[in-house]
C-alpha positions in Angstrom: 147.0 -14.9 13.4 145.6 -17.5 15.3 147.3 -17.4 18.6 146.9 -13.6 19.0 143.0 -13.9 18.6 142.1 -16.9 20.7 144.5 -15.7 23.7 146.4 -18.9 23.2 150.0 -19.2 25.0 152.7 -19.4 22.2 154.4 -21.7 23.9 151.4 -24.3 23.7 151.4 -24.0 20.0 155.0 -25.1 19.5 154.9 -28.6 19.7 157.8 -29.3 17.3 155.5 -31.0 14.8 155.6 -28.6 11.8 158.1 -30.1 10.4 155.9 -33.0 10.1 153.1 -31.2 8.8 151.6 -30.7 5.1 150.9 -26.8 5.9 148.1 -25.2 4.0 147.3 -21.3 2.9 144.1 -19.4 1.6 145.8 -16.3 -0.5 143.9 -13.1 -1.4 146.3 -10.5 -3.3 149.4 -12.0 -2.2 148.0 -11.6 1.7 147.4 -15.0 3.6 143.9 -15.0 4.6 143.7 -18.3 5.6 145.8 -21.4 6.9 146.0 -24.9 8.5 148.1 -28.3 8.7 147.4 -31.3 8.8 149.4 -34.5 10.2 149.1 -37.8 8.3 149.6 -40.5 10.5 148.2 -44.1 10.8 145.6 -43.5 8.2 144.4 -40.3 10.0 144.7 -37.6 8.7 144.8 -34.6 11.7 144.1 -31.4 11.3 144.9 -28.2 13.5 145.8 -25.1 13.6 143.0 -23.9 11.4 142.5 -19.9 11.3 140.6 -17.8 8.7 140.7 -13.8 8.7 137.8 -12.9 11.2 136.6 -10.5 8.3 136.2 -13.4 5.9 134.8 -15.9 7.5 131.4 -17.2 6.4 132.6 -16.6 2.6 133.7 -20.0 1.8 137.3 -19.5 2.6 137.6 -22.2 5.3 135.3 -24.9 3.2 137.7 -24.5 1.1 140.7 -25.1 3.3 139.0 -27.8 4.4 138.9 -29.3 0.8 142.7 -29.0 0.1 143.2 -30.7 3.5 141.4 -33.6 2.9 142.5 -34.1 -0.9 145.6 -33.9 0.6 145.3 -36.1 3.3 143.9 -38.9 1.2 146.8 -38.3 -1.4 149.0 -38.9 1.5 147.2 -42.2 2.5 144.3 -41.0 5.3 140.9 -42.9 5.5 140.0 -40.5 7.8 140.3 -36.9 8.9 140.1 -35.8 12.8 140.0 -32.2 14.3 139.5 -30.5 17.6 137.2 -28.1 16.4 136.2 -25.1 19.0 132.7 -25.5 19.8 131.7 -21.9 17.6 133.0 -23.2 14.6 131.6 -26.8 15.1 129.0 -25.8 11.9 132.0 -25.2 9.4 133.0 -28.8 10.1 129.9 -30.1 10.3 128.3 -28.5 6.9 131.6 -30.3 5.5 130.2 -33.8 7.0 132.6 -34.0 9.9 130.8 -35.6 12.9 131.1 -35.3 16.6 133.1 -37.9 18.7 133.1 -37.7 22.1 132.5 -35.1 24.6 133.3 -31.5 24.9 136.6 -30.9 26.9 138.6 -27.8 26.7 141.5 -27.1 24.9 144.1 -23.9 26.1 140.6 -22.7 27.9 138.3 -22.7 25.0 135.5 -25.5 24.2 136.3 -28.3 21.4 134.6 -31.2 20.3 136.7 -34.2 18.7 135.3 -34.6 15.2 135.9 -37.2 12.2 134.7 -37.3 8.3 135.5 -40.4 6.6 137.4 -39.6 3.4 137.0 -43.2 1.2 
């Protein structure tokens, strides 16, 4: 899903830490629609990886990723939550009280911004 729209190498997005990962899904009729994971580690919980279906974005589907995630995250011991969020979809994160940290650097070509949201 993800790596087909953005134009990002598949070989950048294997970085052998799925197995590590808590892996999330949005379903719709059995079809994934929606999906991220995040890495606990150190009190921080990381996400990546997020990608809704371009058709339902804006409907609530990746607030609601975003929700799991961070329950999860804090089940799993993080005080905190940190993405690399691509510059268009900064207002997703930041509607969910993530806020910028840092500068704007790019990531496989495409503009991010480090963001955090405290989760105690």
């Amino acid at each position: 899903m993800f790596v087909d729209e953005q134009g990002v190498d598949a070989a950048a997005d294997r970085d052998g830490r799925d197995g590590d990962a808590l892996h999330l899904v949005a379903l719709r009729d059995e079809a994934l629609i929606g999906t991220c994971r995040v890495i606990v580690e150190d009190s921080i919980g990381r996400l990546g990886r997020m990608a809704v279906e371009p058709e339902l974005r804006g409907h609530g589907v990746g607030a609601a990723i975003l929700d799991e995630a961070e329950r999860a995250s804090a089940s799993a011991g993080a005080q905190t939550m940190r993405l690399h969020a691509q510059l268009a979809a900064r207002s997703l994160y930041e509607r969910a009280g993530y806020a910028p940290v840092g500068d704007v650097f790019l990531e496989e070509g495409i503009e991010h911004i480090t963001m955090e949201k405290p989760l105690a």
